[in-house]
Backbone bond lengths (Angstrom), bond angles and torsions (degrees), N, CA, C in turn:
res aa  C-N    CA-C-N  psi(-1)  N-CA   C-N-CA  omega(-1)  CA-C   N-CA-C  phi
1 X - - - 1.461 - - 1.522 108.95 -
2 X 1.272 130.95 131.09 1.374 123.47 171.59 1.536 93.64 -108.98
3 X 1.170 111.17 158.11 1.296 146.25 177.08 1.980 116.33 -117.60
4 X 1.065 96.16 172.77 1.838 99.80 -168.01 1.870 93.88 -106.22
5 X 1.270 120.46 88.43 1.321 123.82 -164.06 1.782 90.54 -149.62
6 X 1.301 101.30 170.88 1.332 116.49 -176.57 1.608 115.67 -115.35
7 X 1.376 86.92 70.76 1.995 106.36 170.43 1.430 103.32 -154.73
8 X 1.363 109.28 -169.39 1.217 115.93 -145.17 1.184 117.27 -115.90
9 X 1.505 155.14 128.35 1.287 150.00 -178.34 1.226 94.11 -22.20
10 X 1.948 109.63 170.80 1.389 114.70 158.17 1.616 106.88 -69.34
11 X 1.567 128.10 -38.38 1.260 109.44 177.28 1.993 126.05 -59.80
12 X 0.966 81.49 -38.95 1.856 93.54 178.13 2.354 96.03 -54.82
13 X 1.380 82.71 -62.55 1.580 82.15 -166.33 1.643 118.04 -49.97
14 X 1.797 99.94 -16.34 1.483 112.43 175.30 1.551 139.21 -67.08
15 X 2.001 79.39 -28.36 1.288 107.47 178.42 2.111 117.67 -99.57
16 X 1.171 92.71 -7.77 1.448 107.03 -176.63 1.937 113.29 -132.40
17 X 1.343 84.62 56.63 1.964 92.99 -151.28 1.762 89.64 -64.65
18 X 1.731 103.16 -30.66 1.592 97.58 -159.74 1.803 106.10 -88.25
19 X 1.274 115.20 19.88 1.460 98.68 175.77 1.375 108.44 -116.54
20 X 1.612 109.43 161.91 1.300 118.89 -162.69 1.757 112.95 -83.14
21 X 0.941 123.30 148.53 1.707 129.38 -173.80 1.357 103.57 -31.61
22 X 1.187 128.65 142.27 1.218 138.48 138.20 1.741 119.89 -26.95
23 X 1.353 131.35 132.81 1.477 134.00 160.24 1.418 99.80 -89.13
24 X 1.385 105.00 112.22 1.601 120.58 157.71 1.790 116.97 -59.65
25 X 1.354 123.21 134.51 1.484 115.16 -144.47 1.976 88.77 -113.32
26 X 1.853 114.18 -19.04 1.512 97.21 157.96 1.567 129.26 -29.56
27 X 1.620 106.56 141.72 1.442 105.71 163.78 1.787 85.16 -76.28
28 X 1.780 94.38 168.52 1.422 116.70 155.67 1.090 123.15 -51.21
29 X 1.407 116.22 -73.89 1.064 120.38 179.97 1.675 135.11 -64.50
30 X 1.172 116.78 -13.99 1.626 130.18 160.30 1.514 84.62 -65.85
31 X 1.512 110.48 -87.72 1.339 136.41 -161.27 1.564 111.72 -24.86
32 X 0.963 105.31 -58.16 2.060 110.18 -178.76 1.652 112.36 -88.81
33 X 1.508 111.78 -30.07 1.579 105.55 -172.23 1.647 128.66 -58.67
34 X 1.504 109.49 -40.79 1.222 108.25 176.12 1.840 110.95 -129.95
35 X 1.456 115.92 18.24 1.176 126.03 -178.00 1.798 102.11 -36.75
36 X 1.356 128.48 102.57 1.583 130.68 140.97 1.371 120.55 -56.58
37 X 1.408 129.60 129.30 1.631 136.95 165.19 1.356 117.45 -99.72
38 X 1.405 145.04 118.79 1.458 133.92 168.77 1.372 95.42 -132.53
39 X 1.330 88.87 178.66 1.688 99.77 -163.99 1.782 80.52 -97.12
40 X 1.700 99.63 164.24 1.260 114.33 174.35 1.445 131.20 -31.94
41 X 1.575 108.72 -61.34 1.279 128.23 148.32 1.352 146.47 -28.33
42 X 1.119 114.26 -44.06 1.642 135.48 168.95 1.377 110.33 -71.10
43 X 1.674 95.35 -55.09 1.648 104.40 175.43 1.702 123.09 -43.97
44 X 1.403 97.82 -62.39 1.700 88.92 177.33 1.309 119.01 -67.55
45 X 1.578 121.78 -28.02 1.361 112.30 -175.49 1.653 95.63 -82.69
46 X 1.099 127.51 -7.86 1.699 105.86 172.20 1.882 117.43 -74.98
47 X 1.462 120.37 -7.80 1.199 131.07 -170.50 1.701 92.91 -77.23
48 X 1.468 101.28 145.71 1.443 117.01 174.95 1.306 95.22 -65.69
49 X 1.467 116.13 166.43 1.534 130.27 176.44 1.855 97.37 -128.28
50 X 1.449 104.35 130.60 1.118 110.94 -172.94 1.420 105.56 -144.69
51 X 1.877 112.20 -174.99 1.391 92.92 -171.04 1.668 71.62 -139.85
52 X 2.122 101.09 128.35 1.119 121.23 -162.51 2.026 120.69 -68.22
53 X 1.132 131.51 132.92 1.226 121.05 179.99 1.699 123.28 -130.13
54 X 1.169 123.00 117.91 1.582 113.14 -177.28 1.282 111.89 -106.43
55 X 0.999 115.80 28.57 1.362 122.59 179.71 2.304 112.89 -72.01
56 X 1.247 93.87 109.13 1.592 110.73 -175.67 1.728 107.45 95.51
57 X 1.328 122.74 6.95 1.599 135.89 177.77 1.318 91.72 -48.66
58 X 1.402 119.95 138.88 1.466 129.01 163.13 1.814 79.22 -152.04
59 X 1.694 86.62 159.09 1.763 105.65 175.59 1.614 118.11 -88.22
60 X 1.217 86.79 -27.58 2.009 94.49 168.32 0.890 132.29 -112.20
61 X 1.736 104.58 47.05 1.562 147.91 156.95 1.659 94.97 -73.46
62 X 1.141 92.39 -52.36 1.867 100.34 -170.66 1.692 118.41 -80.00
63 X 1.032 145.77 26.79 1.564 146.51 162.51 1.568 96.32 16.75
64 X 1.151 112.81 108.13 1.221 129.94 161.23 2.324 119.06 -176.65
65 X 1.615 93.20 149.37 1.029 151.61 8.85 1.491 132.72 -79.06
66 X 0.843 145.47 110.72 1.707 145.86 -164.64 1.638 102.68 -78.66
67 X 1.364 117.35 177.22 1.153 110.42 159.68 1.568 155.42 -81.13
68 X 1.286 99.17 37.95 1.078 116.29 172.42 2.133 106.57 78.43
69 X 1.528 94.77 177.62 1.596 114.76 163.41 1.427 98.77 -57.96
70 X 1.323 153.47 -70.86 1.473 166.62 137.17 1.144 133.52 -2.05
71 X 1.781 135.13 15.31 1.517 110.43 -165.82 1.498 133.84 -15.96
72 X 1.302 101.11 -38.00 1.209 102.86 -156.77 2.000 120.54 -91.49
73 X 1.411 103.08 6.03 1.223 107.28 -159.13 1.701 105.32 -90.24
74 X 1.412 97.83 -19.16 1.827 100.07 -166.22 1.588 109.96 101.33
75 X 1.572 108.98 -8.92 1.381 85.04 -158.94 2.148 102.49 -99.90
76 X 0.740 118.68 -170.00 1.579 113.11 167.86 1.279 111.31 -134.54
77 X 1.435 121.70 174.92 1.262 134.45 -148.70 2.149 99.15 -70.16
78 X 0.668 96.97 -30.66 1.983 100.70 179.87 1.360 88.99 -85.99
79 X 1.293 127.86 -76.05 1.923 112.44 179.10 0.971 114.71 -12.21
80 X 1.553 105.56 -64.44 1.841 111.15 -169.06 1.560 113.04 -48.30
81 X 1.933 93.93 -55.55 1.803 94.93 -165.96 1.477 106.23 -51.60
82 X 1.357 122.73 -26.58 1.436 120.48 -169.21 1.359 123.79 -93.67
83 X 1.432 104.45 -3.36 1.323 93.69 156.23 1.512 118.17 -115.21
84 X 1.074 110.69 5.74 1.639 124.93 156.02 1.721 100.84 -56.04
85 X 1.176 109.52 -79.56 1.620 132.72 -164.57 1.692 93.68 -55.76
86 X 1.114 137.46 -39.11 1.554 126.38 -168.89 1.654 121.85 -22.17
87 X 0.793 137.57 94.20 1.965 119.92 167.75 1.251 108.92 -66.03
88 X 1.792 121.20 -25.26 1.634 95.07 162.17 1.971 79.57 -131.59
89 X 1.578 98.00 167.69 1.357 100.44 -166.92 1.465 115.14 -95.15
90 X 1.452 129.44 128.85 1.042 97.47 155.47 1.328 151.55 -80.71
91 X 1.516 136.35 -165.06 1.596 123.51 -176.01 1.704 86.68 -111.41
92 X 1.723 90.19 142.89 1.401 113.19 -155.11 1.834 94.29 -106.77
93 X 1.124 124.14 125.93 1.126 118.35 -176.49 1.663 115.10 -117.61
94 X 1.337 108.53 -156.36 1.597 105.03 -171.97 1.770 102.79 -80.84
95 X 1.248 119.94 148.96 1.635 140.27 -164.58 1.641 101.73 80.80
96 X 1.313 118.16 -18.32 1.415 121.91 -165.34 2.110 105.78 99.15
97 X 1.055 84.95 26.82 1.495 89.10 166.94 1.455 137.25 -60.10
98 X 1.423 129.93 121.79 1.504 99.20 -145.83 1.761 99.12 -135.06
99 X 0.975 103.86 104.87 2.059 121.80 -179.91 1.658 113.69 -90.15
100 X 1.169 89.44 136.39 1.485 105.10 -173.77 1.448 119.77 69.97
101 X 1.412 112.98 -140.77 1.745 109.22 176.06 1.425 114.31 89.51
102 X 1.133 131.29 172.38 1.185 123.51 179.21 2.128 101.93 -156.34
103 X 1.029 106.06 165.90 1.761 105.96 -177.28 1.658 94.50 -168.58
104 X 1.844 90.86 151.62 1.593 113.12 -163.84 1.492 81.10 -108.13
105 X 1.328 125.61 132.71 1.462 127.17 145.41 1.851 97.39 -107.31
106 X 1.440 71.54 124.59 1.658 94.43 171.13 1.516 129.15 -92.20
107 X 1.336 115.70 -4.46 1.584 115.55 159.26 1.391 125.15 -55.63
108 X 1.816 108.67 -47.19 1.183 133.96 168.17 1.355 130.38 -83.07
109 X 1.425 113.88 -25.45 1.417 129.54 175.70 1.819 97.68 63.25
110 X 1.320 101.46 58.50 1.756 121.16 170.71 1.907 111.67 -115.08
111 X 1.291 109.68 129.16 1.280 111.53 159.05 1.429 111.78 -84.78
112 X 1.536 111.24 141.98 2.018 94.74 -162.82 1.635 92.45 -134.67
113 X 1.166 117.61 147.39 1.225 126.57 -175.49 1.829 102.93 -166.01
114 X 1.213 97.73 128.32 1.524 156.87 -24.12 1.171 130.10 -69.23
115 X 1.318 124.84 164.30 1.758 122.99 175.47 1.686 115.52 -24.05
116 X 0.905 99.88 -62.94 2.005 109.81 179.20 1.375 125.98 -38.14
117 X 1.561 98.51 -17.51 1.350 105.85 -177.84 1.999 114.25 -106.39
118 X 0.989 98.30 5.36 1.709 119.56 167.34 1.484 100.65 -83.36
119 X 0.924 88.67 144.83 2.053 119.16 147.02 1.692 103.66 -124.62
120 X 1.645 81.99 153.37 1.914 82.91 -177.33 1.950 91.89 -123.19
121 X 1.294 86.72 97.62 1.631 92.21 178.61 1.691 116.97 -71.50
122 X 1.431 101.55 144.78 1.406 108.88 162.91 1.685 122.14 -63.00
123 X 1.059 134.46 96.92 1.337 134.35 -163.11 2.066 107.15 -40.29
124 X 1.554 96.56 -27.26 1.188 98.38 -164.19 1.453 93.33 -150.60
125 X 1.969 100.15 91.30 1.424 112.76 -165.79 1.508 126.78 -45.51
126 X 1.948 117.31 131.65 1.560 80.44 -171.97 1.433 126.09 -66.39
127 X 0.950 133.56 -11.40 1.647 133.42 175.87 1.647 96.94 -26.32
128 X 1.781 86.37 -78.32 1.637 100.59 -177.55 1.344 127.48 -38.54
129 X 1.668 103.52 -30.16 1.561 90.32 -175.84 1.284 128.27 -90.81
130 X 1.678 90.50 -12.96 1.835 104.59 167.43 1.431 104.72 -57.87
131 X 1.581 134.71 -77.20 1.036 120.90 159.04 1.065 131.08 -30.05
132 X 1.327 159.93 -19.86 1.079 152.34 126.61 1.865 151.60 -10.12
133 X 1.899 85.11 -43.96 1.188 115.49 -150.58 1.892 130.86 157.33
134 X 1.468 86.28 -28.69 1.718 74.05 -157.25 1.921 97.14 -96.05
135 X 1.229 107.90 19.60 1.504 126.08 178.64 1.431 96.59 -68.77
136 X 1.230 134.93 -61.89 1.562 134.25 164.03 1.511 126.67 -57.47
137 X 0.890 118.66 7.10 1.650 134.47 -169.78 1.475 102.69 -89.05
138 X 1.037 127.27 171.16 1.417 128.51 -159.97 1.918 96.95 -130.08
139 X 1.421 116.43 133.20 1.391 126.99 -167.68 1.436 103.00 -28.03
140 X 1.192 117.36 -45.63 1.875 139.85 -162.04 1.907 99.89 -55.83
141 X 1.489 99.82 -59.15 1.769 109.46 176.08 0.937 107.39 -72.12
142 X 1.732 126.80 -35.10 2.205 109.44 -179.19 1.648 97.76 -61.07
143 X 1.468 117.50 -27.73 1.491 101.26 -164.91 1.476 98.86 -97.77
144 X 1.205 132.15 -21.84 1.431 102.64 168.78 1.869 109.98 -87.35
145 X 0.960 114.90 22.39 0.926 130.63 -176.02 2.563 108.83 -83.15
146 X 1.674 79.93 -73.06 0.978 99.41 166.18 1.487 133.14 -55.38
147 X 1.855 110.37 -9.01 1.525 97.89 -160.34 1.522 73.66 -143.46
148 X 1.558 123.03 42.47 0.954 126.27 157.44 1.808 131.93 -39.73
149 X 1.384 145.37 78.38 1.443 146.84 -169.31 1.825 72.82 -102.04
150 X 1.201 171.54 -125.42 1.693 157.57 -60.26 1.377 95.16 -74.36
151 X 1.016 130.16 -8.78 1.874 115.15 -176.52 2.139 89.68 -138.27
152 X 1.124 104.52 154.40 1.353 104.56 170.81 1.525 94.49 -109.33
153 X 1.036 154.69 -3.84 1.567 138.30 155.80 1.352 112.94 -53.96
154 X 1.229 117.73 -45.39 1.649 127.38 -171.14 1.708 121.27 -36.91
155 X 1.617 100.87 -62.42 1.255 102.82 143.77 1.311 131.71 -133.01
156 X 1.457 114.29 -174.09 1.829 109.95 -140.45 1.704 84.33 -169.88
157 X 1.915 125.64 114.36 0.740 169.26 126.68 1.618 91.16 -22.94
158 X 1.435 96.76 107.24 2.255 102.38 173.83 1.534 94.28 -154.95
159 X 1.128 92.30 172.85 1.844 125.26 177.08 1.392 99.44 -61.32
160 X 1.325 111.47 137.05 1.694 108.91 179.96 1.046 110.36 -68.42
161 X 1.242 136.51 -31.61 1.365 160.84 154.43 1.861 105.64 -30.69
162 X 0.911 139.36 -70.27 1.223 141.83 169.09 1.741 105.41 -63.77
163 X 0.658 115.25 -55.00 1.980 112.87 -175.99 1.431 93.05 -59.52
164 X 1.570 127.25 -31.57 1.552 97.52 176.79 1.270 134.94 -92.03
165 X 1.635 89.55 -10.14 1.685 106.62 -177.89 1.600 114.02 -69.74
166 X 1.636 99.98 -28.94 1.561 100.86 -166.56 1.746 87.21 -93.54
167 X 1.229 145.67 -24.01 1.487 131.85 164.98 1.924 96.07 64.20
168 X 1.417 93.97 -153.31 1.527 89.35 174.96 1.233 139.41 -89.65
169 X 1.377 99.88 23.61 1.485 117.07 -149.21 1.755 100.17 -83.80
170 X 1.619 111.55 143.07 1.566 99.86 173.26 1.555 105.06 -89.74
171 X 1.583 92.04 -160.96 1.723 94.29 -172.28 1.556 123.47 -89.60
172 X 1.093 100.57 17.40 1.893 95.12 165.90 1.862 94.07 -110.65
173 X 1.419 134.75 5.62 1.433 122.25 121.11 1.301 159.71 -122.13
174 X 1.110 91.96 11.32 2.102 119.61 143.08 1.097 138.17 -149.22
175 X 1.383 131.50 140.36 1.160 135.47 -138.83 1.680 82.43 -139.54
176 X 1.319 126.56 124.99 1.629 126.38 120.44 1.864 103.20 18.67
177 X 1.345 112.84 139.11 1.392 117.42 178.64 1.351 112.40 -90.63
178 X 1.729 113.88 -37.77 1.559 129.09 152.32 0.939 117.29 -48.46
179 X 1.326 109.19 137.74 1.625 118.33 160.48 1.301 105.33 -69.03
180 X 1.535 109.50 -41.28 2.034 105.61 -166.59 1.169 108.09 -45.97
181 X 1.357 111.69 -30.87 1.931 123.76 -167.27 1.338 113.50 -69.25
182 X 1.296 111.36 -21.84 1.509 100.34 -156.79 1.734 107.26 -67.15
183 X 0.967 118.58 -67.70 1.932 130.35 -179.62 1.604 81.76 -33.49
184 X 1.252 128.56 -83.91 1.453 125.60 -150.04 1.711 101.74 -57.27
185 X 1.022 111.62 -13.11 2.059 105.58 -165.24 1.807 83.71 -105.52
186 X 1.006 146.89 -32.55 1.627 138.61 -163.38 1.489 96.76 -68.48
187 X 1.625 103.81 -49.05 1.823 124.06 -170.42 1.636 105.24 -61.05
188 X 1.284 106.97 -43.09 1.285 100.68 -168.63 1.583 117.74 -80.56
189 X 1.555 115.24 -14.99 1.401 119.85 -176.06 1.934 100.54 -79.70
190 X 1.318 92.12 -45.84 1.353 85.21 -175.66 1.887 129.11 -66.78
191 X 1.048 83.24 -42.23 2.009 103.97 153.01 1.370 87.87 -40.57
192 X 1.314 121.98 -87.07 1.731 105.54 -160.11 1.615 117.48 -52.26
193 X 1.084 118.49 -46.84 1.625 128.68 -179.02 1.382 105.96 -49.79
194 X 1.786 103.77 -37.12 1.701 97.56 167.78 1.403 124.19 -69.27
195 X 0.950 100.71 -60.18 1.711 113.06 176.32 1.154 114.76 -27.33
196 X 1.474 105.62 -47.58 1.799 100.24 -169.41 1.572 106.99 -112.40
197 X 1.216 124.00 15.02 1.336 118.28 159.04 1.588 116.57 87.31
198 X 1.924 91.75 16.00 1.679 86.65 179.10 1.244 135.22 -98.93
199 X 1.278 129.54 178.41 1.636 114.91 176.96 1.913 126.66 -93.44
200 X 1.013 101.99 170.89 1.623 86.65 160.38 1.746 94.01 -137.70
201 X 1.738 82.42 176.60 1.812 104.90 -168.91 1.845 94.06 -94.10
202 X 1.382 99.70 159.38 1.736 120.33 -177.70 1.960 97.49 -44.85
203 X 1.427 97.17 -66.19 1.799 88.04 -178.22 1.848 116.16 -46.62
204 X 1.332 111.01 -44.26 1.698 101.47 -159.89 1.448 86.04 -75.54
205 X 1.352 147.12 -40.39 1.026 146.67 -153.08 2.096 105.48 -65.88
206 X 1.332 87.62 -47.10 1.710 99.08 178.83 1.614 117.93 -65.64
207 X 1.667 102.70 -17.14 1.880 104.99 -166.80 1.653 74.77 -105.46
208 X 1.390 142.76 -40.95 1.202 124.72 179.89 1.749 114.02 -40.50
209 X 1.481 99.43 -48.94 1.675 96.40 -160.16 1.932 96.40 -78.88
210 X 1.288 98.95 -38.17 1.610 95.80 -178.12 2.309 108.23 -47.30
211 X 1.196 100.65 -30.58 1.539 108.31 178.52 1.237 85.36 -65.98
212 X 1.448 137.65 -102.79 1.349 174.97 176.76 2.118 79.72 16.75
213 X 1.446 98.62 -73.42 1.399 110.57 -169.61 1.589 118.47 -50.28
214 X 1.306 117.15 -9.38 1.167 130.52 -176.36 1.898 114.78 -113.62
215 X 1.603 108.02 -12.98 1.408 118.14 174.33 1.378 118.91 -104.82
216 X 1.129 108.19 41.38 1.875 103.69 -163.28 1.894 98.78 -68.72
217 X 1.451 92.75 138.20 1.477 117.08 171.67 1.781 98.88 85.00
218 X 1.328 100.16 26.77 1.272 110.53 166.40 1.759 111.58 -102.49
219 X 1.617 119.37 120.82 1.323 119.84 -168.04 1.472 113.49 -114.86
220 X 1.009 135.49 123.79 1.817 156.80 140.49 1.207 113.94 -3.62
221 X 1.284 154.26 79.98 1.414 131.47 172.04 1.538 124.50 -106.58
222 X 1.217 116.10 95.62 1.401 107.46 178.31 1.269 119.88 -135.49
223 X 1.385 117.00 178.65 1.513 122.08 -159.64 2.035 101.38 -139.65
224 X 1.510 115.72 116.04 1.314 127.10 -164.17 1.762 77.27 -47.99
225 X 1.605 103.04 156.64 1.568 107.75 152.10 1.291 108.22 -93.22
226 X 1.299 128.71 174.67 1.646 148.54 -151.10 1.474 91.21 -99.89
């Protein structure tokens, strides 16, 4: 059964047997209070069906990186995810400067070292989510939107290389280059689409369930945002 958590397929973990668990970057209390579980299936067919629009989309609609869960630490909202996401940690220095470390992107099934060479993708690009939904949202929700830490699906530490290939595109036009990825990347888009109350269009909705039909005992985990 996989679950919507921050580790690694059995193939990834096969290939990275010697590193230590992933740090899940949920608070507790978001994280455990109203957490919903569905099976793959349920999940996508519970998403509204809508018909997608980007009409007035700009990218600095979304304010990000902000300062993180932490004002006070120095660090910002990608700092954080990355030292959440670390499999080995790095040492965190003054501004929140961060040397060495190491991170698994699992789209690609790459161990990546150093930080600089990450992007911390929106699981569910904002382009897409403006179209989606978050076009009516008020400046306050695109930005907590964007600097999402209450779900660890939201965002996801990858190869710049993969975060640019997939652009804003949803998943009936990019998919993960891994196969291992696919069950864990279908679960995690829809987790976000839940969370924040958005819709998808007739195509992503049809490559969603076509995944879904191919991940059985694959489960949904998400938590409404506030």
């Amino acid at each position: 059964m996989i679950t919507i958590v921050r580790a690694a397929t059995a193939a990834t973990a096969a290939l990275a047997l010697s590193l230590p668990a992933t740090t899940a970057h949920a608070t507790e209390q978001e994280g455990r209070a109203a957490a919903q579980v569905l099976p793959i299936g349920a999940a996508v067919s519970a998403l509204p069906l809508a018909v997608e629009d980007r009409t007035g989309y700009q990218r600095t609609s979304f304010k990000h990186w902000n300062a993180g869960a932490n004002p006070t630490d120095g660090c910002n909202t990608r700092q954080e995810v990355l030292i959440a996401e670390a499999v080995e940690a790095p040492a965190v220095g003054p501004g929140c400067t961060l040397t060495g470390g190491a991170w698994w992107s699992y789209y690609d099934e790459q161990l990546v070292t150093p930080a600089g060479a990450l992007d911390i993708d929106h699981m569910v690009p904002l382009a897409e989510a403006w179209d989606s939904g978050a076009s009516a949202w008020t400046a306050a929700r695109r930005e907590a939107y964007a600097n999402d830490l209450g779900q660890p699906s939201s965002l996801v530490a990858v190869t710049a290389r993969s975060n640019r290939s997939k652009a804003d595109q949803d998943p009936a036009q990019w998919l993960p280059p891994s196969a291992e990825a696919l069950c864990r990347y279908g679960a995690e888009w829809t987790a976000t689409k839940l969370r924040w109350g958005l819709a998808v269009d007739e195509l992503e909705r049809d490559r969603l369930l076509d995944i879904a039909a191919g991940c059985g005992g694959t489960e949904v985990e998400f938590t409404p945002a506030p």
